[in-house]
Backbone as CSV, one residue per row, in Angstrom:
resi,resn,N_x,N_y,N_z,CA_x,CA_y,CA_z,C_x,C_y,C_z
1,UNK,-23.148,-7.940,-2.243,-23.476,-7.300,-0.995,-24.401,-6.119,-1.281
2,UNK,-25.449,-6.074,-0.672,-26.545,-4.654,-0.841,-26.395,-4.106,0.807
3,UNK,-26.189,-2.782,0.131,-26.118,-1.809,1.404,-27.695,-0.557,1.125
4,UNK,-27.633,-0.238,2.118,-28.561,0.725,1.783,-28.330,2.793,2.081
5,UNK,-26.989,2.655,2.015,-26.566,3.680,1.229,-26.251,3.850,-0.010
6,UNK,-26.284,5.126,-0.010,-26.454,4.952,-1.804,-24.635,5.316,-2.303
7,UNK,-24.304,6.672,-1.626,-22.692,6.455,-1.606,-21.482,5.988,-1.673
8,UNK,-21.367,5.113,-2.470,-20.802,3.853,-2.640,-19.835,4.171,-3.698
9,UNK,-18.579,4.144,-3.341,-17.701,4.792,-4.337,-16.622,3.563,-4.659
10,UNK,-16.203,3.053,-5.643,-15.235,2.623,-6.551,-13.834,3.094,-6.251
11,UNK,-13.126,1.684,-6.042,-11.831,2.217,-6.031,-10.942,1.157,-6.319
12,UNK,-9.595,1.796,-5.811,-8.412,0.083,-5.583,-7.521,0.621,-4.222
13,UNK,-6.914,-0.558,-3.252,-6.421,0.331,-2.310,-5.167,0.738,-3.030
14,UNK,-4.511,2.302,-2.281,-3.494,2.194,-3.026,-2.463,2.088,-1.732
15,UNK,-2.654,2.414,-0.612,-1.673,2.096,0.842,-2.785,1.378,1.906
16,UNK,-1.857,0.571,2.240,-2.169,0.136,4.281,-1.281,1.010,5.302
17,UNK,-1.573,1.814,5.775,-0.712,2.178,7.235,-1.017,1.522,8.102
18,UNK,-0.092,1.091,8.672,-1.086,0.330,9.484,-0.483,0.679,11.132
19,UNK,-1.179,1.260,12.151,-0.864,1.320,13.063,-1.034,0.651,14.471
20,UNK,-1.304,1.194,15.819,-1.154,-0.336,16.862,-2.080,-0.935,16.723
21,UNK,-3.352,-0.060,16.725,-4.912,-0.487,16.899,-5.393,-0.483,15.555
22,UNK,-5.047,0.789,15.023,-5.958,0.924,13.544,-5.130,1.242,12.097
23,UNK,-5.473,1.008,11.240,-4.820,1.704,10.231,-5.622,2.406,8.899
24,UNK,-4.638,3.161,8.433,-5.235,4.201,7.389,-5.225,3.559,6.102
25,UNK,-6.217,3.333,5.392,-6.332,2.959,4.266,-6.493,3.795,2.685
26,UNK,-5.356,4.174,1.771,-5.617,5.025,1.337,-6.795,4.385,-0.407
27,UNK,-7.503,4.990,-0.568,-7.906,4.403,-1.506,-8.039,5.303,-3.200
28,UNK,-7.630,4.873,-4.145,-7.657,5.622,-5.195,-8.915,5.334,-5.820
29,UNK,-10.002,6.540,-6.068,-11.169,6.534,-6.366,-10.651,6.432,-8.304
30,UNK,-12.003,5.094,-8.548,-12.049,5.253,-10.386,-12.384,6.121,-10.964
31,UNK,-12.674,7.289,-10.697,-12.995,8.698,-10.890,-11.864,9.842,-10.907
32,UNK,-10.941,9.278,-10.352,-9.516,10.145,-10.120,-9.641,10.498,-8.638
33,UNK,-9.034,11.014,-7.920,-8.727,11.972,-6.410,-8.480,10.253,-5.775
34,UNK,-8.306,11.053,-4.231,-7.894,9.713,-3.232,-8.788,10.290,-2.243
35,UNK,-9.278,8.703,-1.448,-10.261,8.594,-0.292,-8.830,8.392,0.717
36,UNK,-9.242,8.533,2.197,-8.659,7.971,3.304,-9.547,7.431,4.374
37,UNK,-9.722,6.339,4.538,-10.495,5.943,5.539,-9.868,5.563,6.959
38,UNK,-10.307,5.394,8.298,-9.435,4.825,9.154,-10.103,3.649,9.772
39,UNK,-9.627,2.705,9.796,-10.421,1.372,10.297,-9.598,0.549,11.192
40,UNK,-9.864,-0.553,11.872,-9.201,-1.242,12.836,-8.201,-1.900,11.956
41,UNK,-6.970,-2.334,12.501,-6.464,-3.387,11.662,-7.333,-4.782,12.373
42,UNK,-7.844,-5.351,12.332,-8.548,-6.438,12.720,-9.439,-6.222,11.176
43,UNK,-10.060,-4.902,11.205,-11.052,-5.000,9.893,-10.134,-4.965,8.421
44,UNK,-8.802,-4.961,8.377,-7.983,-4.699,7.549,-7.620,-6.249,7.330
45,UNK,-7.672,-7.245,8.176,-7.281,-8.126,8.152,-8.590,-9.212,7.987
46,UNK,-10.038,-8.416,8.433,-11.071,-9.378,7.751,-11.249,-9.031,6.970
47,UNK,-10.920,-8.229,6.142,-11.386,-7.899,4.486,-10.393,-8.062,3.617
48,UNK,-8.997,-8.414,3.985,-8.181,-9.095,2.877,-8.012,-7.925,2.192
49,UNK,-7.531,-6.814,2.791,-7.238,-5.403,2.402,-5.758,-5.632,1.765
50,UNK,-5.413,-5.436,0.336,-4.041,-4.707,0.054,-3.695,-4.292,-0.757
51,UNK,-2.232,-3.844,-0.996,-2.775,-2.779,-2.138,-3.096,-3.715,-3.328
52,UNK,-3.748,-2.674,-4.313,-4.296,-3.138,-5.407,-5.834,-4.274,-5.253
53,UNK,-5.942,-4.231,-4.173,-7.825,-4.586,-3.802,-8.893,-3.842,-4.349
54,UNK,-9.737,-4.412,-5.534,-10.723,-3.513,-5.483,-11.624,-3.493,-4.424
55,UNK,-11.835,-2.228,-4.100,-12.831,-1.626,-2.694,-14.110,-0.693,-2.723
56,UNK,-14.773,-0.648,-2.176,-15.886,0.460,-2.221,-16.032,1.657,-1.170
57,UNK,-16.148,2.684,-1.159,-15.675,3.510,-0.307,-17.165,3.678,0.089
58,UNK,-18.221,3.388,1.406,-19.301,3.488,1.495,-19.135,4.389,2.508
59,UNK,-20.086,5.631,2.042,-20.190,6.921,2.772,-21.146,7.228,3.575
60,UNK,-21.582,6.757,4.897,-23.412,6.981,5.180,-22.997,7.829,6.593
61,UNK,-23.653,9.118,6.304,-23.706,10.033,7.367,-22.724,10.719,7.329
62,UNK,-21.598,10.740,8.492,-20.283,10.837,8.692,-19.332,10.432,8.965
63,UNK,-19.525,9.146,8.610,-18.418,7.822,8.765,-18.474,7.342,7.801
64,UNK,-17.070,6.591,7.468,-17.227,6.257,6.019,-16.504,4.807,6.411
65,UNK,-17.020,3.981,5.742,-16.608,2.159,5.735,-16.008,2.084,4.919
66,UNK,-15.225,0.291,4.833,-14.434,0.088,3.508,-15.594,-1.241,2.892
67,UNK,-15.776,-1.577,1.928,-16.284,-2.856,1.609,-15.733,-2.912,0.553
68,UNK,-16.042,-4.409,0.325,-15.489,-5.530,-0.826,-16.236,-6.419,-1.531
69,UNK,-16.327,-6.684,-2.344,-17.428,-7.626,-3.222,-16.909,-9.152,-2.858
């Protein structure tokens, strides 16, 4: 997948919260610290999100996405 941000951070998930509409995805960056993103569960469920998924934490602007290879 090519994105055209450059922000693109490495990780694995390490939680799903998952709530009515959306849930919190926590992600442990390969660098050390933790990301939190918040996304639909619909997008939790098209990306085959769980723990231990490697993920990419893509950062463009002020929203931040989850992607997957």
């Amino acid at each position: 997948m090519k994105l055209s941000a450059r922000n693109q951070i490495p990780g694995k998930v390490k939680a799903v919260n998952e709530g009515v509409v959306t849930a919190e995805v926590v992600i442990a960056l390969d660098g050390g610290g933790e990301l939190i993103a918040v996304i639909t569960k619909k997008s939790v469920e098209n990306l085959g999100l769980a723990v231990g998924k490697k993920v990419y934490a893509v950062v463009k602007s002020t929203e931040v996405m989850v992607a997957t290879d």
